[in-house]
N, C-alpha and C positions, 0 to 999 in steps of 0.2 A: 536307069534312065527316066521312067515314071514319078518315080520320087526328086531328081531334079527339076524336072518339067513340073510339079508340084508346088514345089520350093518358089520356083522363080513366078510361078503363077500367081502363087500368095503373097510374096513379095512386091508383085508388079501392083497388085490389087490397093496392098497398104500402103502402098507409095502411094498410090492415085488418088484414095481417101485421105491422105494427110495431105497431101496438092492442092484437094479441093475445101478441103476445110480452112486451112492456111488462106487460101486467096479469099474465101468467104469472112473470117477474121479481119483481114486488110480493108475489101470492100465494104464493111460496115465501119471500122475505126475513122477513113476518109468520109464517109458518107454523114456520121454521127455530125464529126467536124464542122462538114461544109452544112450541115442544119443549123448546128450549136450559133455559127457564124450568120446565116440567114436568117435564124429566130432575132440575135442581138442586134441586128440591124432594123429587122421589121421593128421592133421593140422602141430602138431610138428614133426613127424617124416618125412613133408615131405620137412619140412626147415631145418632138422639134412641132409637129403638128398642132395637138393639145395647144402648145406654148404658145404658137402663134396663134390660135381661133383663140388662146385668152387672155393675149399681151394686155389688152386695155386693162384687163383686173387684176391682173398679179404686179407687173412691171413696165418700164416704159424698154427695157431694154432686151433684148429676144438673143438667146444664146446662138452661135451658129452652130449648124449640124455636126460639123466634125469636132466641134465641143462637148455636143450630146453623145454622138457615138465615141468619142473616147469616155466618158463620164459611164458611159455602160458597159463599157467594154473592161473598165476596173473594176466596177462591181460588180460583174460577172466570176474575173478574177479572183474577187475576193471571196466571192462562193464558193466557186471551185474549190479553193484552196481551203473552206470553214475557217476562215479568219475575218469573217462582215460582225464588226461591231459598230456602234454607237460611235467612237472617236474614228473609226478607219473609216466611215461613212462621211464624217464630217470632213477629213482629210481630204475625200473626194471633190466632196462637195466645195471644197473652201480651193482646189486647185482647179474646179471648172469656172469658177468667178473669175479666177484669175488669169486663165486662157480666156475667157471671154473678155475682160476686161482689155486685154494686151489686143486683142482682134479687134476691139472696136477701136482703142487708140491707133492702131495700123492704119486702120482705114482711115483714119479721120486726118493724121499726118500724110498720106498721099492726096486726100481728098484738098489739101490747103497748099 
């Protein structure tokens, strides 16, 4: 009877360390996440920033934010993934032209 009462003692125990280990796993992979997310945002909103305090010197045209934040949000991807070269950066860059370009002709056709 001791040696059951043993058993299940030891049993109850490493269940409960695998329980708490397991949820602490989870609550860090969600948490990571929701930074990873949080950083990539602070990140773009603060080059839509940049962009605008220096529209007069770079260009006359100013990307919209959810142009930036997708624009960051593939390079990020393409980090993640070690696949950021030199042409995949251009890729990027030459399809946020192009969302901004179609955003500001949007506007410009309801605007008329």
């Amino acid at each position: 009877m001791e040696a059951t009462a043993l058993i299940a003692g030891l049993i109850g125990a490493a269940l409960g360390s695998l329980t708490s280990i397991g949820t602490l796993v989870v609550q860090n992979v969600f948490q990571n996440r929701r930074e990873s997310k949080r950083l990539m945002f602070e990140t773009a909103y603060k080059d839509y920033e940049l962009r605008f305090l220096h529209a007069a010197e770079n260009t006359p045209k100013i990307a919209s934010f959810p142009v930036i934040l997708a624009y960051h949000q593939k390079m990020i991807d393409l980090i993640e993934k070690d696949k950021l070269t030199p042409d995949s950066a251009a890729q990027i860059l030459a399809a946020q032209v192009e969302m901004g370009e179609a955003l500001q002709k949007a506007v410009q056709d309801l605007s008329t």
